[in-house]
VEXNULUM-619230 format. One record per residue: x, y, z of N, C-alpha, C in turn. Coordinates in pm, whole numbers, padded with zeros to 5 digits, always signed. Layout:
VEXNULUM-619230
XYZXYZXYZ...
//
This chain:
VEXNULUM-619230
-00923+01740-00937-00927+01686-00803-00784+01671-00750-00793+01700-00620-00605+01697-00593-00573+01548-00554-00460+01547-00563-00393+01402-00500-00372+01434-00355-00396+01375-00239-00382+01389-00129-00273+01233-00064-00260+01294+00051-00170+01188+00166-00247+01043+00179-00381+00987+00151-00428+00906+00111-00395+00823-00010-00398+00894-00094-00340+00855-00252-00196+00832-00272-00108+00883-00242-00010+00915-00170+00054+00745-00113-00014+00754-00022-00045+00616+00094+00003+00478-00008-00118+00486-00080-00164+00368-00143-00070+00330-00245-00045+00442-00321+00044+00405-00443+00190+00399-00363+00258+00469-00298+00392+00401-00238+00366+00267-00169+00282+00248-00071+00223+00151-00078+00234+00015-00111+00142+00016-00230+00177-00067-00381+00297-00112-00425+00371-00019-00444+00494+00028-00502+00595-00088-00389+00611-00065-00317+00612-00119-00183+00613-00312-00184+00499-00311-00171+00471-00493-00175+00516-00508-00351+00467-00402-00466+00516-00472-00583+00634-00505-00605+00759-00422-00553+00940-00402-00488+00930-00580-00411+00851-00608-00361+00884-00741-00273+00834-00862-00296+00782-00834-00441+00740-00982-00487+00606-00976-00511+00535-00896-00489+00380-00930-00501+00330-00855-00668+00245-00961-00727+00188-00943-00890+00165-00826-00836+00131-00765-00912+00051-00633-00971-00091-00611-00946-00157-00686-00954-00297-00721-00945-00325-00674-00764-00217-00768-00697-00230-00771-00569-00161-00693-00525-00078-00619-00549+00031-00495-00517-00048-00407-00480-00158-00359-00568-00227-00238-00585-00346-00263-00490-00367-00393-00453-00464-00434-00343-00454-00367-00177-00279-00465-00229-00215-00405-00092-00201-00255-00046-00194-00211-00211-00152-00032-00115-00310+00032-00092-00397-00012-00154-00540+00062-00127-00585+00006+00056-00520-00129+00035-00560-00197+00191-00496-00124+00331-00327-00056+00286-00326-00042+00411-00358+00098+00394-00340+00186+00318-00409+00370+00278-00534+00349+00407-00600+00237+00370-00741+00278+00417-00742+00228+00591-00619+00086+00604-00591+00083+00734-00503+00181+00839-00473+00250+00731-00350+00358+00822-00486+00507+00854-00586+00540+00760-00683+00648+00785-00750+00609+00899-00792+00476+00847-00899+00390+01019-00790+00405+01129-00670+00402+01128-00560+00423+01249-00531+00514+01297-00541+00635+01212-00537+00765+01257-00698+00796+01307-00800+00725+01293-00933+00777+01375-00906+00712+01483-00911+00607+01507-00869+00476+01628-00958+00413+01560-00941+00255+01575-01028+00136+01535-01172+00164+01652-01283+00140+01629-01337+00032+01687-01365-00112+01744-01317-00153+01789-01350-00316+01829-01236-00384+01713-01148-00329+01722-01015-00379+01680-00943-00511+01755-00942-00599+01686-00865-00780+01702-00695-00725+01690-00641-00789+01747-00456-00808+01774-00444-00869+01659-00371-00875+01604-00357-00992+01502-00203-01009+01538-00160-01133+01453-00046-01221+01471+00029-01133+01486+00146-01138+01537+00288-01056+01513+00390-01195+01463+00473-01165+01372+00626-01191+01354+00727-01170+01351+00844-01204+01454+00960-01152+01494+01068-01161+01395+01167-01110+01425+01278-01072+01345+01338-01188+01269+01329-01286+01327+01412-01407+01302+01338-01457+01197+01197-01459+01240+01026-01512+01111+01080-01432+00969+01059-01323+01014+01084-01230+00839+01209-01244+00802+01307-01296+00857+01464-01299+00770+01450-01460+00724+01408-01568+00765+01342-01688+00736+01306-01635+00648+01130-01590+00577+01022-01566+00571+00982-01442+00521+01042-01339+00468+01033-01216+00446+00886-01196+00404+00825-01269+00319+00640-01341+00295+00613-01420+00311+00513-01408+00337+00441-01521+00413+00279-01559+00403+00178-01617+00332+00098-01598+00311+00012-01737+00402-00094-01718+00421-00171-01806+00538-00315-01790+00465-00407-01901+00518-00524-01904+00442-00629-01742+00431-00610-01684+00557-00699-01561+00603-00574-01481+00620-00450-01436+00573-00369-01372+00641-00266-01398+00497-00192-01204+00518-00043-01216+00419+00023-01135+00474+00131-01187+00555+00267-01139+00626+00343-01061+00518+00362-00961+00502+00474-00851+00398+00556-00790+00499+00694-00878+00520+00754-00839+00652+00667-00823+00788+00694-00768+00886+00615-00730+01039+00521-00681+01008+00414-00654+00862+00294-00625+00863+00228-00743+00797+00060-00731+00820-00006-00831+00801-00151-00751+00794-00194-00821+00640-00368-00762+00594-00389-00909+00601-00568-00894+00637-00635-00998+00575-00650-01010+00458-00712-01132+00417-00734-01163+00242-00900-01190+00240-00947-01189+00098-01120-01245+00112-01065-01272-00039-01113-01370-00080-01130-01433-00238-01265-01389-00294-01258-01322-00394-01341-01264-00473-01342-01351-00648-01460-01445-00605-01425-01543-00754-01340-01619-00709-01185-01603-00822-01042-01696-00847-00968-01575-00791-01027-01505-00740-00902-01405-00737-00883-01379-00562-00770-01349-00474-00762-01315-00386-00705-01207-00382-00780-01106-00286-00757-00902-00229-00701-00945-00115-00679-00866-00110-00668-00795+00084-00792-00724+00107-00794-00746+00231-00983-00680+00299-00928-00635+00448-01065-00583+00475-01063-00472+00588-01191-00497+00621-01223-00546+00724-01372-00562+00759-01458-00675+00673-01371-00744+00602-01446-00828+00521-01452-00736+00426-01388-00665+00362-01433-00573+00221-01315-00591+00180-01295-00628+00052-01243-00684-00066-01137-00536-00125-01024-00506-00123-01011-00413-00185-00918-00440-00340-01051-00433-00495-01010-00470-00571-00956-00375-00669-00918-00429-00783-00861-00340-00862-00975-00201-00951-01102-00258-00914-01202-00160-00929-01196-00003-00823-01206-00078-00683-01175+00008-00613-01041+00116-00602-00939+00066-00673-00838+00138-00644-00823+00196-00799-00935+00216-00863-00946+00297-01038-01045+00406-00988-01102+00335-00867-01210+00482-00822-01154+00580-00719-01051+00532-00617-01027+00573-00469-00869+00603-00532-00825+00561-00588-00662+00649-00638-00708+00659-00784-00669+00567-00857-00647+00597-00992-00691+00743-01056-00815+00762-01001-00918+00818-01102-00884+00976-01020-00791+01031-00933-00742+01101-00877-00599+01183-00975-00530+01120-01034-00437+01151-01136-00482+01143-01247-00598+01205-01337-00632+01132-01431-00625+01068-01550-00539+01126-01633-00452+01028-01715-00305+01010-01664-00266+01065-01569-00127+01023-01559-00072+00944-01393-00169+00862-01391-00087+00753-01278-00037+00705-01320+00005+00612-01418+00132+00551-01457+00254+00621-01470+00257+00838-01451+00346+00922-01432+00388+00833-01254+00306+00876-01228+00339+00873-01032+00357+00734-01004+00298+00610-01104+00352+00514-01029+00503+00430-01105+00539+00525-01194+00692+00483-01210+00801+00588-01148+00719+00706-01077+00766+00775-00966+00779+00706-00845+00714+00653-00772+00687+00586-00674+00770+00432-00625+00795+00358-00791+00865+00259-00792+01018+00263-00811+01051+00411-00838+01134+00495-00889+01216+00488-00704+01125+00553-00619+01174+00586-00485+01178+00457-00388+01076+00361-00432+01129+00245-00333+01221+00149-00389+01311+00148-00525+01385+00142-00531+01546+00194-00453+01513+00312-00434+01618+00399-00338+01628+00348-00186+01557+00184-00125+01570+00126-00032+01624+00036-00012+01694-00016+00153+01703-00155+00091+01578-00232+00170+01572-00357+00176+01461-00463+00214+01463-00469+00294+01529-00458+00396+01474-00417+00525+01394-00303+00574+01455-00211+00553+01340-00049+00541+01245-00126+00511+01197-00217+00351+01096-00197+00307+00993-00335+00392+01084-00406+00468+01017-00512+00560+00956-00473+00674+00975-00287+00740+00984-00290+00862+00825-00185+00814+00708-00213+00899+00617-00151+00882+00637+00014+00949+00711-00002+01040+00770+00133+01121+00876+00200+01046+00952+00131+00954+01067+00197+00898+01017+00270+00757+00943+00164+00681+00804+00246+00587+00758+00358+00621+00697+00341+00709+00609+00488+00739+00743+00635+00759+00825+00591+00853+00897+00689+00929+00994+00724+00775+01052+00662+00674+01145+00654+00651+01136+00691+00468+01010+00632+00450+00974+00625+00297+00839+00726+00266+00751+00674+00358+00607+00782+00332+00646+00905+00369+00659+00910+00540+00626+01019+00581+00711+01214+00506+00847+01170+00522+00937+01274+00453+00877+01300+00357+00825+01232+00228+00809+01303+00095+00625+01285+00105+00552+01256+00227+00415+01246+00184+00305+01431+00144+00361+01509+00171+00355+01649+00145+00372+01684-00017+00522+01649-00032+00581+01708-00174+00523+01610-00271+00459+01475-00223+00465+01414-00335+00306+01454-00353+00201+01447-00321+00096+01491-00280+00073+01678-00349+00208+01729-00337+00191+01851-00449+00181+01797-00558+00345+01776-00582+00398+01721-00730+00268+01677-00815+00178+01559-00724+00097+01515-00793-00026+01540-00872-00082+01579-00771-00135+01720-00812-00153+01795-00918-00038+01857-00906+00035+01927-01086+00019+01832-01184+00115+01741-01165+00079+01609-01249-00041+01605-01306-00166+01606-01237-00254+01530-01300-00340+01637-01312-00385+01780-01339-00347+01882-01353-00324+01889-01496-00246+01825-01528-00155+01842-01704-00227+01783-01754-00302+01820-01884-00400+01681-01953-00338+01590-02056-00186+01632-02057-00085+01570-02141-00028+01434-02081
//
């Protein structure tokens, strides 16, 4: 199965909020949450809500920020839903857990995502925190350039049964 610009998405993503403080557990939440908010963005929402914005001054305060229904990661913001003891990020009220992201990425590289995701942590290292605060500077600056090559690479990668 190939790795695509979806998969892609999620694990830089991840990679992404895990670079800025967020466990692991919830890192991988985050990158399946916005993969799937950036695909719903490229269709257009339906009956899409505004949600909060925070200005420049908030995230240099505040770089995270977490709220009962809401987690600020710089100028972007997912909802949360508690599942059990545990809190995801959600999209419609859907939970995106670490199950989901073993079926919708993981299971896409198949033994070798832990290749691509010390690739991945590898490249958002090569930022500094601002890039990685700015939801516009992410996309333009970190995804978009390598979302093609990495999406080959990967591919191959997982491809190899080694």
């Amino acid at each position: 199965m190939a790795v695509g610009r979806f998969q892609v998405m999620a694990t830089l993503q991840a990679a992404r909020a895990y670079a800025l403080g967020l466990p692991l557990e919830r890192a991988m939440s985050w990158g399946l949450n916005r993969a799937i908010f950036y695909a719903a963005a490229k269709r257009g929402f339906i009956g899409a809500k505004a949600h909060p914005k925070r200005d420049s001054a908030e995230i240099a305060k505040k770089p995270t920020e977490e709220k009962p229904d809401a987690y600020f990661l710089g100028d972007e913001m997912a909802y949360k839903a508690k599942r059990g003891r545990r809190t995801y990020f959600a999209i419609g009220g859907e939970a995106q857990t670490g199950e989901d992201l073993v079926r919708q990425i993981e299971s896409r590289f198949g033994k070798r995502f832990e290749d691509a995701w010390r690739e991945a942590l590898g490249i958002i290292e090569g930022f500094d925190r601002e890039t990685l605060l700015s939801q516009r500077a992410f996309y333009d600056q970190v995804y978009r350039p390598r979302r093609d090559e990495l999406a080959g690479k990967w591919t191959e990668l997982a491809a190899k049964r080694t």
